[in-house]
C-alpha positions in Angstrom: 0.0 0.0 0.0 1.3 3.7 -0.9 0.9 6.2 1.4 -2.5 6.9 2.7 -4.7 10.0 2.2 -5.4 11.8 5.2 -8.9 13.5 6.1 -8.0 16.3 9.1 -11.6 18.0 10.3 -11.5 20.8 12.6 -14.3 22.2 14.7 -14.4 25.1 16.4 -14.9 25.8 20.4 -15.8 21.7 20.8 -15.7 21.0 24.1 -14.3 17.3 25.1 -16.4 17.1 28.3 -19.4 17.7 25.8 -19.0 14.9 24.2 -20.5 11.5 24.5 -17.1 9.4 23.6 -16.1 11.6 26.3 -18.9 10.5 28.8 -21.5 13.0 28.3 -25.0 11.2 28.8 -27.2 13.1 26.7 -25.3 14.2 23.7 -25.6 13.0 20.6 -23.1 12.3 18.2 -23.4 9.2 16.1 -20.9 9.5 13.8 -18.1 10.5 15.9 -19.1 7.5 18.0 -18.7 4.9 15.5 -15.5 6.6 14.1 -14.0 6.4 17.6 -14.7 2.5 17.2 -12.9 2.2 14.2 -10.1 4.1 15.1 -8.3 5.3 18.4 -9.5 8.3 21.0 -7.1 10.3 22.9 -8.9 10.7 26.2 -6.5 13.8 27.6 -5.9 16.1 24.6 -5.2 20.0 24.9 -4.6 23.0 22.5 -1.4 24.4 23.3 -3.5 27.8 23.5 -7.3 28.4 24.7 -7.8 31.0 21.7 -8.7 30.6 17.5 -5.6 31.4 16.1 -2.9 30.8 18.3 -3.9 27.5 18.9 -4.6 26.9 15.1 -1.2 27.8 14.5 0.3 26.2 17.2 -1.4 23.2 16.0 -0.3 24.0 12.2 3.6 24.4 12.6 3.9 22.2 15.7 6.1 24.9 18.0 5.0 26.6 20.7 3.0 29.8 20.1 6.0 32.3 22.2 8.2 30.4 19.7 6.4 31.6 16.5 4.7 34.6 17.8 1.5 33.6 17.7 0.3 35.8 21.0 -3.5 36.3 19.8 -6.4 36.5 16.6 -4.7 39.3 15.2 -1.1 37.5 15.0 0.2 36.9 11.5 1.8 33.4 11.0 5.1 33.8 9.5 5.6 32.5 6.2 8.8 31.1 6.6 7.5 28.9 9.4 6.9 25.2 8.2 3.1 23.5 8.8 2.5 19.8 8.6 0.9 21.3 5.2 4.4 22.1 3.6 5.8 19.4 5.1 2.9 17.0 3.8 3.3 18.8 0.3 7.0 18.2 0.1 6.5 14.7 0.3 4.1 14.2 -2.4 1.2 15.0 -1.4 -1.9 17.5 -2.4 -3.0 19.8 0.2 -6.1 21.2 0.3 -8.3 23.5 2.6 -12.1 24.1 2.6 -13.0 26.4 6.1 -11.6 28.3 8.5 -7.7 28.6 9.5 -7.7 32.4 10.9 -5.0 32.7 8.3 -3.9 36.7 9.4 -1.6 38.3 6.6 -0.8 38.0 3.0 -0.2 34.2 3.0 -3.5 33.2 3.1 -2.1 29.4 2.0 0.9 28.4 4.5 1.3 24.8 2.4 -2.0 24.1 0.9 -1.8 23.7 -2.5 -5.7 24.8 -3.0 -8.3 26.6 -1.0 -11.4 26.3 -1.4 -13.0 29.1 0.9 -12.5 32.4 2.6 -12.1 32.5 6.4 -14.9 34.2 8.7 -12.9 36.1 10.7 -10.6 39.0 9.5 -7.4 38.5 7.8 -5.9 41.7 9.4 -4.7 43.3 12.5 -8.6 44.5 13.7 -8.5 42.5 16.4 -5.3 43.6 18.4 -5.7 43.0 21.9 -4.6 45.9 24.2 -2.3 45.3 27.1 -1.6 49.0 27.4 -4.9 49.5 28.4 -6.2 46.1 29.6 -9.4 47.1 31.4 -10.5 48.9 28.0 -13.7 47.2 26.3 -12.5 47.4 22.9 -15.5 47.2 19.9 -15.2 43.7 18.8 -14.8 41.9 22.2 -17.1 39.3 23.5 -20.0 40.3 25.3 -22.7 37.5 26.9 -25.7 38.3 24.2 -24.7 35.1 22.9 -26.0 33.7 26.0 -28.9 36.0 26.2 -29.9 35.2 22.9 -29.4 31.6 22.7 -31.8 28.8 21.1 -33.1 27.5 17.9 -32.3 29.0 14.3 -33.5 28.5 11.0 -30.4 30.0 9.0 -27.2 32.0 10.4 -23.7 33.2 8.9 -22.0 30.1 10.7 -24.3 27.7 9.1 -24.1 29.4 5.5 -20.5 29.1 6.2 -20.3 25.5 7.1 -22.5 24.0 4.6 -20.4 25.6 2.3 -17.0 24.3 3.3 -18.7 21.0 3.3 -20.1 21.6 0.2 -17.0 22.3 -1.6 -15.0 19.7 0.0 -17.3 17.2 -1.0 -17.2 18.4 -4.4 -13.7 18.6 -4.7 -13.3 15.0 -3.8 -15.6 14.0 -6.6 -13.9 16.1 -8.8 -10.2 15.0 -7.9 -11.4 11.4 -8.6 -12.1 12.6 -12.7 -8.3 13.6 -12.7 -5.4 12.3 -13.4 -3.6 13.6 -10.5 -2.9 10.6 -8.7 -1.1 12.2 -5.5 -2.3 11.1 -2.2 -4.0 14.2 -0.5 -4.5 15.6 3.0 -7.7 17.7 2.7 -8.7 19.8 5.6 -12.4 20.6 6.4 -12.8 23.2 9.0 -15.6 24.1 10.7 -16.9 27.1 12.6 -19.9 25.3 14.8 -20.1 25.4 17.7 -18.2 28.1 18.4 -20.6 30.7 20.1 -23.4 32.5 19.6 -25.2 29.8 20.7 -27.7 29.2 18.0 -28.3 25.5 17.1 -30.2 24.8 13.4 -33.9 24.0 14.5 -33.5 20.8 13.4 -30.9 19.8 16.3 -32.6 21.8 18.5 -35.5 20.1 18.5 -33.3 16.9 19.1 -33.3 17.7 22.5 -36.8 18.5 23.4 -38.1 17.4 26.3 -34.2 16.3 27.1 -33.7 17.3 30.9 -30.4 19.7 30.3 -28.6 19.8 33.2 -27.3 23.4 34.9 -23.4 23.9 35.2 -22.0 21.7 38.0 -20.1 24.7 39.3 -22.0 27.6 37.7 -19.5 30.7 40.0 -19.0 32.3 42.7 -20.4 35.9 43.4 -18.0 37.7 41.5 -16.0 39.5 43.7 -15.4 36.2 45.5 -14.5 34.9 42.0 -10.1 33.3 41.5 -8.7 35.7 39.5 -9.5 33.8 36.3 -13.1 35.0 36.8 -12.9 38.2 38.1 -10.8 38.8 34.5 -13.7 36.9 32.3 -16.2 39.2 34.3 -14.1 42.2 32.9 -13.8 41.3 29.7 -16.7 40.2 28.2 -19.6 40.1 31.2 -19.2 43.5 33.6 -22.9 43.2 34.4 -24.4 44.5 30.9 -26.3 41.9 29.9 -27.8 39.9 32.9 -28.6 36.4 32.4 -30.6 33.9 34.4 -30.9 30.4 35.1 -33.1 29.4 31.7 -31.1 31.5 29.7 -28.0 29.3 31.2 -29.8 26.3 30.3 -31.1 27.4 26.8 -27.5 28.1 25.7 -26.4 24.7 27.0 -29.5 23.0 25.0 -28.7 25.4 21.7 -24.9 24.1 22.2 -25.5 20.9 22.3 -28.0 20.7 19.1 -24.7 22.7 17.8 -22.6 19.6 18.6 -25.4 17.1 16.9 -24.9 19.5 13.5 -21.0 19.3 13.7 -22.0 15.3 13.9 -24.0 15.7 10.3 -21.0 17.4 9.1 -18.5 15.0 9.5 -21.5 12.3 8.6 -21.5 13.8 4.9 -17.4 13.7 5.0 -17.2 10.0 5.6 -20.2 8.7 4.1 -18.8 10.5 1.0 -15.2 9.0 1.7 -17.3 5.7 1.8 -19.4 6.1 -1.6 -15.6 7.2 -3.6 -14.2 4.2 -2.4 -11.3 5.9 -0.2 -12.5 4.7 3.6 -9.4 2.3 3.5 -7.0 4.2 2.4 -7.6 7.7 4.5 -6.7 8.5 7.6 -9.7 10.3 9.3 -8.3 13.1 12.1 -11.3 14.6 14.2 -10.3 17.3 16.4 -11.5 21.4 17.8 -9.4 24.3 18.1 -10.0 24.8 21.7 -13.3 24.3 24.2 -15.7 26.2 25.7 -16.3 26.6 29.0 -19.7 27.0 28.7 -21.2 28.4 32.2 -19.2 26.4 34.2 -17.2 28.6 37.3 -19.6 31.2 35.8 -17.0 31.6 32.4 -18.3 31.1 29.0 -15.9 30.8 25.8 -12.6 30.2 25.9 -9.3 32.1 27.0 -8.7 30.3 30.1 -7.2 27.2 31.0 -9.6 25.1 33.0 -10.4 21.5 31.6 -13.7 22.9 29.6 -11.6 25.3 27.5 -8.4 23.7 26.9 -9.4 20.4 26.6 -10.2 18.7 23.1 -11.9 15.7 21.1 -8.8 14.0 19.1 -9.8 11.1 17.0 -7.9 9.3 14.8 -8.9 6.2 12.5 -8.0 4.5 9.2 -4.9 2.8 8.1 -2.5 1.4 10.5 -4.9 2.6 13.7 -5.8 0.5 15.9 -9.7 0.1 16.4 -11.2 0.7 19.9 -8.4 2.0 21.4 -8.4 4.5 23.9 -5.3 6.5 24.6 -4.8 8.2 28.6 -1.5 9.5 28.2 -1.8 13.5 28.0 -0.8 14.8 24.2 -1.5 18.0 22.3 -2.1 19.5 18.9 1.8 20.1 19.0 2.0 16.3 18.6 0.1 16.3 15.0 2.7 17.4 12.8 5.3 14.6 13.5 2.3 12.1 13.7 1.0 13.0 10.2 5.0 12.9 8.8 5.6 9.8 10.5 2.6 8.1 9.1 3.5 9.6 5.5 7.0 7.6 6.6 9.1 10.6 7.2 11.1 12.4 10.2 10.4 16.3 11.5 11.4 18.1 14.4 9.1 20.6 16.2 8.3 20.8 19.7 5.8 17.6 19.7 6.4 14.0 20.1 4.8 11.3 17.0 1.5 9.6 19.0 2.2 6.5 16.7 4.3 4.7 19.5 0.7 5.5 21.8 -1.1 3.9 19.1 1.2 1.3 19.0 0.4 0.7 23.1 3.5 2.3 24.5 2.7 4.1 27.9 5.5 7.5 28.2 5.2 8.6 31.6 7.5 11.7 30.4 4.8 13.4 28.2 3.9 16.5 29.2 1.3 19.9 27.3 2.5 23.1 27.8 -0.4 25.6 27.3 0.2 29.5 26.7 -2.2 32.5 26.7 -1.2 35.8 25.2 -4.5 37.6 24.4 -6.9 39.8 25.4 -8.4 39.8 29.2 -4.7 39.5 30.4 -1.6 41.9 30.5 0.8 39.2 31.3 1.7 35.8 29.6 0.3 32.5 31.1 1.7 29.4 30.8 0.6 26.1 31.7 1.7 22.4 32.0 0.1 18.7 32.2 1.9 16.5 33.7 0.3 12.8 34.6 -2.6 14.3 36.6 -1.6 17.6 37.4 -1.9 20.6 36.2 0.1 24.1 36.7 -0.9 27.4 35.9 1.2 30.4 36.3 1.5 34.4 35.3 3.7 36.8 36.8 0.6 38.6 37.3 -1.5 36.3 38.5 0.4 33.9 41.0 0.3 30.2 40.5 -2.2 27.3 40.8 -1.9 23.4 40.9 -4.7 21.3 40.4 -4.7 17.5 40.7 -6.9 16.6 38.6 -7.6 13.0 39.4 -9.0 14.3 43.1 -10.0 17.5 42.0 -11.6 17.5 38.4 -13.3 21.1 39.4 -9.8 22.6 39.4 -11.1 24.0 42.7 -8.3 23.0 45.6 -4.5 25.3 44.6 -2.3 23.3 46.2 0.8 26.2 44.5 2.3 26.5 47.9 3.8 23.1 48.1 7.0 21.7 47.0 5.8 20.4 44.0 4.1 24.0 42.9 7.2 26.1 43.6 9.5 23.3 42.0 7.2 24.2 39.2 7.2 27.6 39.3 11.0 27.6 39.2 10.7 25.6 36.4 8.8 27.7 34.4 10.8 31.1 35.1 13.9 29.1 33.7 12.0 28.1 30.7 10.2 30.8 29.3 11.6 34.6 30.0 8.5 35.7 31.3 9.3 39.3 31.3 10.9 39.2 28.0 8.0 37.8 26.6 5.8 40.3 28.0 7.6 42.9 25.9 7.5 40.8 23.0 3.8 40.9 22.9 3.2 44.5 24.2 5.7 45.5 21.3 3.9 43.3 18.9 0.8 45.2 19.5 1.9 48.4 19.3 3.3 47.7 15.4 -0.1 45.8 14.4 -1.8 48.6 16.2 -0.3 51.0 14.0 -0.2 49.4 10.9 -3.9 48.9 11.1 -4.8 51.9 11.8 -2.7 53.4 9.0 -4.0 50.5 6.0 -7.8 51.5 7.2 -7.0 55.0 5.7 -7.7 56.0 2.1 -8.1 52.9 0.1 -8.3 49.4 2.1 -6.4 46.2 0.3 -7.7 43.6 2.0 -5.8 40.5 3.2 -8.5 37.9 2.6 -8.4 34.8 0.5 -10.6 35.3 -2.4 -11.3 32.2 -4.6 -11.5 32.0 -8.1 -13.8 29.0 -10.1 -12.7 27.7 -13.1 -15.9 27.6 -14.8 -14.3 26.8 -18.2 -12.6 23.6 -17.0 -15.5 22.2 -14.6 -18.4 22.3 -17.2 -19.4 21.9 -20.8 -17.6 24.1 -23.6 -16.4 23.6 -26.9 -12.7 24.7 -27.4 -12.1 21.7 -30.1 -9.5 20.3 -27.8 -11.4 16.9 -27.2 -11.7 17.3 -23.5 -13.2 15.1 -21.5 -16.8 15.2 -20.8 -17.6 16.7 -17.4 -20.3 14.8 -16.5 -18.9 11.2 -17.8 -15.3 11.7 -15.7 -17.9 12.9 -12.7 -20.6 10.4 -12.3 -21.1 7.9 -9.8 -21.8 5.3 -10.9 -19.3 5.3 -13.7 -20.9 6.1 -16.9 -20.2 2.8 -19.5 -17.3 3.6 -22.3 
């Protein structure tokens, strides 16, 4: 067998403690349920950053985001920084994109070959956090209407935005199959549900009538008796604007789960198609979200901390060479893609994650460790975090630190910083990371985006986003008198008799 195809679908904002491969009882997710029988879960997986684009970025170039800059959504990923896309490319493969990336800058490609949509969110430096004023609401901030105004929808920008990345990727696997390129490919699909505002397609809504949605098991404090975590949510995107009560808690709960149940439809359409082309053997399927959402819990909504809800992820793999029904404790990350994907295209690539084959393969590596990092908005310092076994350590300069075992504690509710263990940790981390250095770095990096947004939306605006052209001439009917194939014939399923 030649190298296998790989199938990588992203969602956005999936919580793993949402899920029911995860253990959530009322969820429900059919498809991701039988592809986790097929293939192997990873019960403790983490983004290497509770935010879009850092993570994504993170997650594309395998490297820590202080290594590559990638401090917030308004951070450009450098061009000369490898992804598992170039990488994937260079060894002979075709690398595609339908969906979101949060691609900010000129390169709207970073390895792929094709792309098949815009992204949703902007391309340029409008959404610049502020550390030099970080109490300052700034205009495109969260707020909590999308709690106050969650529940059922008929049509909304996310949806018209998914359907058509699903569209398109469907359509460009039928149409690779007419062609003679006979590359493997590593097609990503990436999906904006169910990233907030919490409006489910009726449909999946109405799933979960009747269902008995259950509140937040620790739904906050009052907030000035709030950790600091919540007291810096409550800054940033509550302050008291836009009060919400109990039901409204529990319709944005109900409206993300039907949310959840629609991701589910998408990636049913993605491998029932991979089924019908005859290519379920020889892909690798890769099911995994940006980043979670906290969604009520301690009171927080969203993302941007790094409790369990919002840092933890679904990662599913199956196909090829994965073992089915396996489940996999051993903590990993998104850094541990890249050299997982190379070294099941049977090539070697350093980065700052480990291969998960030899997990796959049953080998148990007490040694792992995630490191987490936040750089964005609600913060003036950088926060770092590590998983090691069952603990977990949080630390800002700012902020203090915080250790959690989270075998005992899976609230993240007892700090046990002030033992030997938390300042060995804390040491640690100051000798690792130059905290203070890095603090400049991103305070500096601001102040130039800043700037040079503020100076590109004067006069005339060229915009930064990916803007796809169709090749209408070579996709339908026309009559050059070149003899080229017909469309339909090198199309159809099943294949049309000579």
């Amino acid at each position: 067998m030649g190298k296998p195809n790989f199938l990588f679908v992203m969602f956005d904002q999936m919580a793993a403690l949402s899920l029911p491969v995860y253990g959530h009882p009322l969820v429900r997710m059919p498809n991701l349920e039988k592809l986790s029988r097929r293939g192997a879960l990873f019960e403790n997986a983490y983004c290497n950053a509770p935010l879009c684009s850092p993570a994504r970025f993170a997650l594309m170039t395998g490297r820590y985001p202080s290594a590559i800059g990638a401090y917030d959504n308004a951070t450009e990923l450098p061009s000369d920084q490898p992804t598992w896309a170039h990488r994937l490319r260079a060894l002979g493969y075709r690398t595609c994109l339908s969906g979101k990336m949060d691609f900010t800058g000129a390169d709207q490609l970073h390895g792929y070959e094709e792309r098949l949509t815009t992204d949703l969110s902007p391309s340029d430096f409008g959404w610049v956090p502020d550390w030099d004023r970080p109490d300052a609401v700034l205009s495109w901030s969260h707020s909590m209407a999308s709690v106050a105004e969650a529940g059922p929808c008929d049509y909304t920008l996310n949806m018209e935005y998914d359907e058509d990345a699903c569209y398109k990727a469907i359509q460009w696997l039928h149409r690779r199959g007419g062609e003679a390129d006979a590359r493997p490919f590593a097609l990503t699909v990436s999906f904006m549900h169910p990233h907030d505002p919490y409006q489910a397609p009726r449909q999946f809504w109405d799933w979960y009538e009747g269902a008995e949605i259950e509140a937040p098991q620790d739904d906050g404090n009052p907030v000035d008796a709030r950790d600091v975590f919540g007291r810096r949510m409550y800054r940033l995107y509550d302050r008291g604007e836009i009060p919400v009560d109990a039901q409204q808690v529990l319709r944005a709960r109900r409206a993300y789960y039907g949310m959840l149940s629609y991701c589910d439809s998408l990636l049913g359409r993605l491998l029932d198609r991979l089924e019908l082309l005859g290519l379920s053997e020889d892909t690798v399927v890769v099911v995994t979200s940006d980043h979670g959402d906290m969604l009520g819990e301690r009171g927080l909504w969203y993302k941007m901390v790094c409790f369990e809800r919002a840092i933890r992820v679904p990662l599913v793999f199956a196909g090829p060479g994965i073992p089915a029904g396996k489940r996999v404790s051993d903590p990993v990350s998104h850094l541990d893609l890249l050299p997982s994907f190379t070294a099941i295209a049977r090539a070697e690539t350093a980065g700052d994650g480990r291969s998960l084959l030899p997990l796959l393969q049953g080998e148990r590596d007490a040694a792992r460790e995630v490191v987490g990092q936040y750089m964005g908005e609600g913060y003036d310092h950088p926060l770092i975090m590590l998983r090691r076994e069952n603990w977990k350590f949080i630390h800002s300069e700012a902020d203090g630190s915080f250790l959690y075992d989270l075998a005992a504690d899976p609230l993240e509710r007892t700090n046990t910083a002030d033992s030997e263990q938390g300042r060995a940790l804390r040491d640690e981390v100051r000798r690792r990371w130059d905290l203070a250095g890095l603090r400049a770095a991103v305070l500096a990096s601001q102040r130039r985006r800043r700037l040079i947004h503020a100076a590109l939306t004067q006069g005339r605006v060229a915009p930064w986003d990916f803007e796809r052209r169709e090749n209408a001439a070579g996709s339908y009917w026309r009559n050059y008198g070149d003899n080229r194939p017909d469309p339909d014939r090198a199309l159809r399923l099943p294949r049309a008799r000579p």
